[in-house]
TIKELO-793696 format. One record per residue (C-alpha): x, y, z. Coordinates in steps of 0.1 Angstrom, whole numbers, padded with zeros to 4 digits, always signed. Each point is the difference from the previous one (the first is absolute). Layout:
<atoms>
XYZ;...
</atoms>
This chain:
<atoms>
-0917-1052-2028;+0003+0008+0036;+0018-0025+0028;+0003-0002+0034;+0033+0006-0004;-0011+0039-0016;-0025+0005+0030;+0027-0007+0025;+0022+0024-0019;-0031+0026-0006;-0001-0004+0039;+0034+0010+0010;-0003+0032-0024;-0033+0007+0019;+0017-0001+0034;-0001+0032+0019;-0024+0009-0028;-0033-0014+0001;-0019-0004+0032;-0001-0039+0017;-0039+0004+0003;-0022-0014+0032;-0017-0032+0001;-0035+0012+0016;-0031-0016+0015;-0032+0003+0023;-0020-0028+0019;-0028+0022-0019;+0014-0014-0034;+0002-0035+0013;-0033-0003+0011;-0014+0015-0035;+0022-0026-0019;-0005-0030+0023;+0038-0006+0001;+0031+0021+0006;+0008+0032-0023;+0034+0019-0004;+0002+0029-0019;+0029+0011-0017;-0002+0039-0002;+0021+0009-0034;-0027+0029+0000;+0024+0011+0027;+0030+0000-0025;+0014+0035-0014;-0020+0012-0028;-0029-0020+0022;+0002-0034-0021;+0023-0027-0008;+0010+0014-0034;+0027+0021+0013;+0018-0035+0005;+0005-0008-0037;+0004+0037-0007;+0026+0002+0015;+0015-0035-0011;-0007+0010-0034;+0017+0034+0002;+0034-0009+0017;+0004-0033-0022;+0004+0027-0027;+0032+0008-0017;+0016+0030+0016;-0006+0017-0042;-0038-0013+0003;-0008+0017+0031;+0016+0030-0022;-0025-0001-0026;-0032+0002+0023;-0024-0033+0002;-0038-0001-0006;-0029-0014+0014;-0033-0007-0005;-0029-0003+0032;-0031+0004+0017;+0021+0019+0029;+0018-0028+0024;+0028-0010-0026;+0000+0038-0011;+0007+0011+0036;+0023-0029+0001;+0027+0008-0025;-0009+0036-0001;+0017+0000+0037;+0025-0024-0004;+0008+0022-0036;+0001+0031+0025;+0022-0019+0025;+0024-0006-0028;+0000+0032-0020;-0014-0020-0029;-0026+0019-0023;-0037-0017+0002;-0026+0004-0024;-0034-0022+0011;-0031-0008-0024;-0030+0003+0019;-0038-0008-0004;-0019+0032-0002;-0024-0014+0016;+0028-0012+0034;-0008+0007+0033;+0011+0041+0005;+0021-0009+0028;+0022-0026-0015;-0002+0029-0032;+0009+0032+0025;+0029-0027+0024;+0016-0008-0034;+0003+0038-0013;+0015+0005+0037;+0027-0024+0000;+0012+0017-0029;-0009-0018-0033;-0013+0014-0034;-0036-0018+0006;-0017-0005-0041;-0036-0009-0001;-0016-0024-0019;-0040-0014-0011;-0002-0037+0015;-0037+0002-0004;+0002+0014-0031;+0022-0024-0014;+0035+0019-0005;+0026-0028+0002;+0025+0004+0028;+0026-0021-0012;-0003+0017-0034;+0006+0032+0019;+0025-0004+0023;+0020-0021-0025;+0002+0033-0025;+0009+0021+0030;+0030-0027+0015;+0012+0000-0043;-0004+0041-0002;+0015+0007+0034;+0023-0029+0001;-0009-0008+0034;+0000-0038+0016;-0037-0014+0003;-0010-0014+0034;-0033-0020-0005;-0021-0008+0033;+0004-0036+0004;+0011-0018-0031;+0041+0010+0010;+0023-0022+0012;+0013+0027+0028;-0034+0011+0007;-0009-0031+0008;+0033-0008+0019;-0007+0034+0025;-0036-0013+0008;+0010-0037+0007;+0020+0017+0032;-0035+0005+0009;+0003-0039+0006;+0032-0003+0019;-0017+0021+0027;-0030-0018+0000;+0014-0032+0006;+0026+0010+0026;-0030+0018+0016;-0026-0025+0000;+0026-0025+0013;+0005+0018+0032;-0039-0003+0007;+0000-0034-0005;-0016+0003-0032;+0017-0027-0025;-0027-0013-0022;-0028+0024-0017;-0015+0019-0031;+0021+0032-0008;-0032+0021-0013;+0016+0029-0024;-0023+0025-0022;+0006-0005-0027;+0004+0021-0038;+0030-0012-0024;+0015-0021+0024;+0036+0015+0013;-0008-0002+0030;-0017-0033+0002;+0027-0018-0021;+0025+0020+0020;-0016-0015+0030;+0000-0035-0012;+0038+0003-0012;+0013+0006+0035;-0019-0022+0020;+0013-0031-0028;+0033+0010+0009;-0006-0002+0034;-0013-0029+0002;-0031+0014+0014;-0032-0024+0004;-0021+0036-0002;-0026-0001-0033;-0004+0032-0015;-0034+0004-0015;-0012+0033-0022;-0030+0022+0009;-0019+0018-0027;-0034+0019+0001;-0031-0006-0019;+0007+0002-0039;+0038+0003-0002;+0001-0033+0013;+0030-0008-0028;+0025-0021+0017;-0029-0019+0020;-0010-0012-0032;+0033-0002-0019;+0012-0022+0029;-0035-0023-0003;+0003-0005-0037;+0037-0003-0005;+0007+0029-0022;+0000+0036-0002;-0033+0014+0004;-0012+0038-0006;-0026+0024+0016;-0024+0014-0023;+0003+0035+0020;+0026+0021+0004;-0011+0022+0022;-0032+0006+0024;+0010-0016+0035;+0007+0019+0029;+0027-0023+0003;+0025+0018-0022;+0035-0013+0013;-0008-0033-0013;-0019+0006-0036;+0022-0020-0026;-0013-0013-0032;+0012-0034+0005;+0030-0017+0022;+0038+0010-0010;+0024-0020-0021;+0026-0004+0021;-0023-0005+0033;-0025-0025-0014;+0024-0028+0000;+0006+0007+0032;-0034+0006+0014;-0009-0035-0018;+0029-0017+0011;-0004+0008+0039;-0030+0017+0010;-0034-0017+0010;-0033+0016-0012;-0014+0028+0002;-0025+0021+0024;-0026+0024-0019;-0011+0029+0024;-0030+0022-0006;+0006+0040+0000;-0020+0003+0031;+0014-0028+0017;+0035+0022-0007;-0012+0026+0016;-0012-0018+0033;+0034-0010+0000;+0012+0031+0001;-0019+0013+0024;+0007-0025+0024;+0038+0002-0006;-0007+0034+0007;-0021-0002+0036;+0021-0035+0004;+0035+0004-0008;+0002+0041-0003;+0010-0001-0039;-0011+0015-0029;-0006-0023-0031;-0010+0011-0031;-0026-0025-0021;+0027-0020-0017;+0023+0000+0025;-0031-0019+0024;-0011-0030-0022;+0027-0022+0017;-0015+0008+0038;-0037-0002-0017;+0007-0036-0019;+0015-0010+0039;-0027+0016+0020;-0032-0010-0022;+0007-0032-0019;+0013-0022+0025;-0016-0029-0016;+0029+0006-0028;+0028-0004+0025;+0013-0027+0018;+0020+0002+0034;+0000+0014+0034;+0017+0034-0017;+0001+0017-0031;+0022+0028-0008;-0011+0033-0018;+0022+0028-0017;-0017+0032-0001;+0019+0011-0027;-0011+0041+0001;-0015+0027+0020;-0004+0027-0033;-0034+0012+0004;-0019+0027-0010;-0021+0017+0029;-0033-0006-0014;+0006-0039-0005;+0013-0004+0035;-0031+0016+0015;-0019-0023-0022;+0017-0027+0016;-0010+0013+0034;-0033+0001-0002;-0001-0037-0011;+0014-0006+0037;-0029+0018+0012;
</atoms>
């Protein structure tokens, strides 16, 4: 299981590494909510999302003969990108399962970095796990899942160290943490560091419309599932059901959830776009859209929103757009 005492270790190995992202805002965005709203630009992070935190956490916790043997990963694109560059920055061998049906940029930015990218039927029903298990036992290579991994999860809590030292020197001590949300990593991550802290900050997950599985795991007390697994444009966060090792600590220290609508994720990230000057993509958004159009859900003069990643296709940003217009 992860520990503070991990993220504060995953944080010094990140040092130098990973980019201390801005705390942003607009009097625009605080009129919209009815209170105060910081935004925590992770899409601003190498890779452009907050995966390449437990990437590269996960890669340099590995035995130096680990690293030797290659590792695997399986993704939509942000936690491909994510250890496929931190693999490159380490001379480490990456081989990443992919969705066929992935956003082509996230496919075409993981090819780039340098990984062997293998393509798999989500829709169709072709079991990742099955798959990238066989490949990690044929290849002998070291799996690193997406959220359910103790160093994962470690590298994204840093996420939270920054977050709390930032919000602290705007005066902002008490407030909902709103983090989109798919397995969990990040959220639990989140959660983890502000604990350790001693941090009054409440993180909260965001989830759109349908694959609304923590929300729900969180309201009934156990592990809930989404009957799709595919079919949002909010791809970053589609997981069939909240992880092992981050339920626990989504139960134990996050409040409830916040369910966002696809369009309301894209009015979000248009207006992070016209307000801020960043690109989201869908998933990356559903944080700034549960802050900026379900107020009645938060509580407090300010609410704090990661926008976890700015991987979008061209076509779904313009979409986006025109939703401003």
């Amino acid at each position: 299981m992860s520990s503070f005492a991990m993220i504060q270790s995953a944080a010094k190995r990140l040092q130098g590494h990973a980019r201390i992202t801005p705390m942003l805002s607009s009097p625009f965005m605080d009129e919209i909510a009815g209170r105060r709203v910081l935004v925590k630009a992770e899409c601003l992070q190498h890779t452009g999302s907050f995966k390449f935190r437990g990437g590269w956490a996960a890669i340099t916790a590995l035995a130096p003969e680990e690293r030797a043997r290659g590792v695997i990963a399986y993704s939509s694109g942000n936690h491909a990108q994510g250890v496929a560059a931190a693999a490159k920055a380490h001379g480490v061998a990456a081989v990443i399962l992919m969705p066929v049906d992935a956003p082509r940029l996230k496919i075409e930015n993981t090819r780039a970095l340098g990984a062997e990218v293998v393509l798999y039927d989500r829709a169709g029903g072709e079991d990742r796990d099955a798959i990238g298990l066989d490949l990690a036992q044929t290849r002998g290579l070291t799996l690193i899942k997406p959220y359910d991994e103790p160093e994962v999860i470690a590298g994204q809590g840093t996420t939270g160290l920054e977050i709390a030292e930032q919000a602290a020197s705007l005066g902002v001590e008490t407030g909902d943490v709103l983090i989109c949300c798919g397995g969990g990593g990040l959220t639990s991550g989140v959660a983890l560091a502000l604990e350790g802290l001693g941090s009054s900050l409440q993180v909260r997950p965001a989830e759109p419309e349908g694959f609304d599985d923590v929300t729900r795991s969180l309201a009934s007390g156990q592990v809930e599932t989404n009957a799709a697994v595919s079919g949002s444009i909010c791809d970053a966060i589609l997981t069939p059901a909240p992880g092992e090792q981050t339920f626990p600590v989504l139960q134990r220290l996050c409040g409830g959830g916040i369910v966002v609508s696809e369009e309301e994720a894209l009015r979000a990230m248009a207006l992070a776009f016209v307000r801020l000057k960043i690109v989201l993509e869908p998933g990356g958004a559903v944080s700034l859209a549960a802050a900026l159009f379900h107020p009645d859900q938060i509580q407090g003069e300010a609410v704090i929103a990661i926008a976890t990643g700015g991987n979008v296709d061209t076509a779904v940003f313009q979409r986006a757009l025109s939703s401003y217009a």
